[in-house]
N, C-alpha and C positions, 0 to 999 in steps of 0.2 A: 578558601577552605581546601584542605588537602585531598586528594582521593583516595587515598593510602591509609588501610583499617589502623596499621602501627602507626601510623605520623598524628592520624586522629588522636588517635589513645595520648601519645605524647604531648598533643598537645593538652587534652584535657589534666596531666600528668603536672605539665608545668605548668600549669595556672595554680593545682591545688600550693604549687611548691611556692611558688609566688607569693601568694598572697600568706602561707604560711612563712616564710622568710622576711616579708613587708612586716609582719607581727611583731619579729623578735627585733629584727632594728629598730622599731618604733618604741617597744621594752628598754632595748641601751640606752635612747636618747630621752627617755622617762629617768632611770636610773642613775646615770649621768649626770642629769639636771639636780636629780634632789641630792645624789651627793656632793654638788658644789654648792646648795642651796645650804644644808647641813654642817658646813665646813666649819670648826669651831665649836660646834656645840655638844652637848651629849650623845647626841645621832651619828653623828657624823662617823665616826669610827665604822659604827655597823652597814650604814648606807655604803661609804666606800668599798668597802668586803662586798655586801651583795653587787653591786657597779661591777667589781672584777669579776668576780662570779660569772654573771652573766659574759657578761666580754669572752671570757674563756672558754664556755659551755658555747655560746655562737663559733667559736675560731673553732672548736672541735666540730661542732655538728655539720661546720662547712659555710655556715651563711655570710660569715666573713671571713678573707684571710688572717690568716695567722699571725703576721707580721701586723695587720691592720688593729688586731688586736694588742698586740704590742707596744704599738704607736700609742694607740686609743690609751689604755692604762698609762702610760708616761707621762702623757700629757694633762689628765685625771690628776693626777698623784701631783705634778706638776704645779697644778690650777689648786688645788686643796691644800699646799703648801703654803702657798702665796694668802691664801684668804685665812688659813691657820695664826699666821706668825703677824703679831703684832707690827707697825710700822715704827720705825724706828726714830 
C-alpha cells in the first residue's frame, strides 16, 4: 500500500473507474451478442443501432479506443450481413 495521501486517493480513484469501465465492456458484449442473435429478424435493425450506440458512446467516454470502436462496428456490420443474406 502506498504512503502517499494522493497515490492512496488514486488508487481508491481507479478502482471506482475500473470497475465502472469492466461495466460498460461487459454492456458491448451483451449488445453485441443480441444484435447477431437478432440478425434477420424484426429486431434486428434496432439491436444493431443500440450495438453502435454504445460502441461509440464507450470510444467517446474513453473506455475504449476509438479506432477499437471502429473495428468493433466493421466487424458487427460484417457478422449481421453474412447471418442477414440468404445462402445462395
Amino acid at each position: 500500500m502506498a504512503n502517499i495521501k494522493s497515490q492512496k486517493k488514486r488508487i481508491l480513484t481507479n478502482e471506482k473507474a475500473r470497475v465502472a469501465n469492466k461495466a460498460v465492456r461487459s454492456e458491448l458484449k451483451t449488445r453485441t451478442k443480441g444484435a447477431v442473435a437478432t440478425a434477420g429478424t424484426d429486431a434486428g435493425p434496432d439491436a444493431l443501432k443500440l450495438a453502435v450506440q454504445k460502441l461509440d458512446k464507450a470510444a467517446a467516454k474513453g473506455v475504449i479506443h476509438g479506432n477499437a470502436a471502429s473495428r468493433r462496428k466493421s466487424r458487427l456490420q460484417k457478422r449481421i450481413n453474412a447471418a442477414s443474406t440468404p445462402p445462395a
